[in-house]
C-alpha positions in Angstrom: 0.0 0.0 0.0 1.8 3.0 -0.8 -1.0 5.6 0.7 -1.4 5.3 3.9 -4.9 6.5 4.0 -5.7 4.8 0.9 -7.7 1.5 1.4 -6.7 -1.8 0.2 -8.6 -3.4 -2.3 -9.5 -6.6 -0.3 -10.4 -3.4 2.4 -12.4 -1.7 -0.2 -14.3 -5.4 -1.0 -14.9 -5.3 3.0 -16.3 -2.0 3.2 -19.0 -3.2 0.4 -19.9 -6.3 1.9 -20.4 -4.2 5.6 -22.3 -1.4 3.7 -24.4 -4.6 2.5 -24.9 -6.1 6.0 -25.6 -2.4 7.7 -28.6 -1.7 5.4 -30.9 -4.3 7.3 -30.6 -3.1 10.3 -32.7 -0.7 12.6 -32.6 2.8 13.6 -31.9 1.5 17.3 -29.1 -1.4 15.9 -27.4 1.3 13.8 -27.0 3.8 16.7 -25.3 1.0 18.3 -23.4 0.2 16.2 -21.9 3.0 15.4 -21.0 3.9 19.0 -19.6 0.3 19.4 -17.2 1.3 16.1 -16.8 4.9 17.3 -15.5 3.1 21.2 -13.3 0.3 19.6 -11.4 2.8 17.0 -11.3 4.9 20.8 -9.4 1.8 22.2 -7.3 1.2 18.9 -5.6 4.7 19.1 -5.4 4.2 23.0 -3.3 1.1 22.0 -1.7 2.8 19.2 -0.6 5.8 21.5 0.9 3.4 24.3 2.8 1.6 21.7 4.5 4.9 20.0 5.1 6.0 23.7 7.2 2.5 24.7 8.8 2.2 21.5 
């Protein structure tokens, strides 16, 4: 990958495929599920932060 904020294809292909799963769902599942992405991409850079910190 030589942009880093550039998707993948095979993350491009998995983006699709979510967008198809997401569409189902309820107002009340999508609110959820957005804050459950919104807290674990919270936890990623939490992880990411400590890492960069103790390298």
């Amino acid at each position: 990958m030589d942009m880093p904020g550039k998707l993948t294809l095979e993350q491009e292909f998995k983006l699709q495929v979510l967008k198809e799963q997401v569409r189902g769902l309820s107002l009340d599942q999508a609110q959820e599920y957005v804050v459950e992405v919104m807290r674990q991409m919270m936890v990623k850079d939490n992880l990411v932060k400590h890492l960069l910190k103790n390298a």
